[in-house]
N, C-alpha and C positions, 0 to 999 in steps of 0.2 A: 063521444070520441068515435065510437065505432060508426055511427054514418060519417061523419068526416073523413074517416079512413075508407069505408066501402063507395064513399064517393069520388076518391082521390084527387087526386093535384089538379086537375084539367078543371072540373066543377069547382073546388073548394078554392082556387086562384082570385076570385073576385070576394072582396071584403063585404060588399053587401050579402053576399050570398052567403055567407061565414055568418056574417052578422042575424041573419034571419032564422040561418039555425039554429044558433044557441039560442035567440030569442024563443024558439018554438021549445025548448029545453027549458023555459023560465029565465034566462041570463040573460037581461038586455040593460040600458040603462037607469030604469028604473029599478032594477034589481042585479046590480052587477055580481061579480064573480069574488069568491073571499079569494084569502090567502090561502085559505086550504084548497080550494075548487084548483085554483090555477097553481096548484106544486100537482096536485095531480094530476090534471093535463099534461104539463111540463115533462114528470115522471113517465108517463101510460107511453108519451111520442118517445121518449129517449129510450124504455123498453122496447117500445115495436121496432125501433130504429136498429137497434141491438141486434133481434131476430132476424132482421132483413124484410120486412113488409115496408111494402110502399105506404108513403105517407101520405098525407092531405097535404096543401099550400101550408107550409110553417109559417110562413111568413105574414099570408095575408092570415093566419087564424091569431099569429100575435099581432098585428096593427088591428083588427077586430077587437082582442078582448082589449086592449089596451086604451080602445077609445070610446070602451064602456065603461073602464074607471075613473 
């Protein structure tokens, strides 16, 4: 999560580049994300969201994990 965030929205906007990340994390199709992994994604973005820090592409990091499950 944190390079996603220190990346933010301008880089993190394209899905492949989402995608290569968390692949570099071990998360790709061959090894997708549990149920736990993505509550706490989920959770970590709606915290930072909270405090006011800019976020990564929400969007393209959920059509990402999504089309690794």
């Amino acid at each position: 999560m944190q390079v996603l965030i220190q990346l933010g929205p301008e880089i993190t906007g394209d899905i492949d580049t989402v995608r290569a990340l968390l692949a570099r994390f071990g998360i790709s199709e061959t090894s997708p994300p549990g149920d736990v992994q993505i509550i706490e994604i989920m959770s970590t973005l709606a915290r930072l969201a909270a405090e006011g820090t800019t976020l990564c592409d929400v969007g393209a990091l959920v059509r990402a994990v999504s089309s690794l499950v």
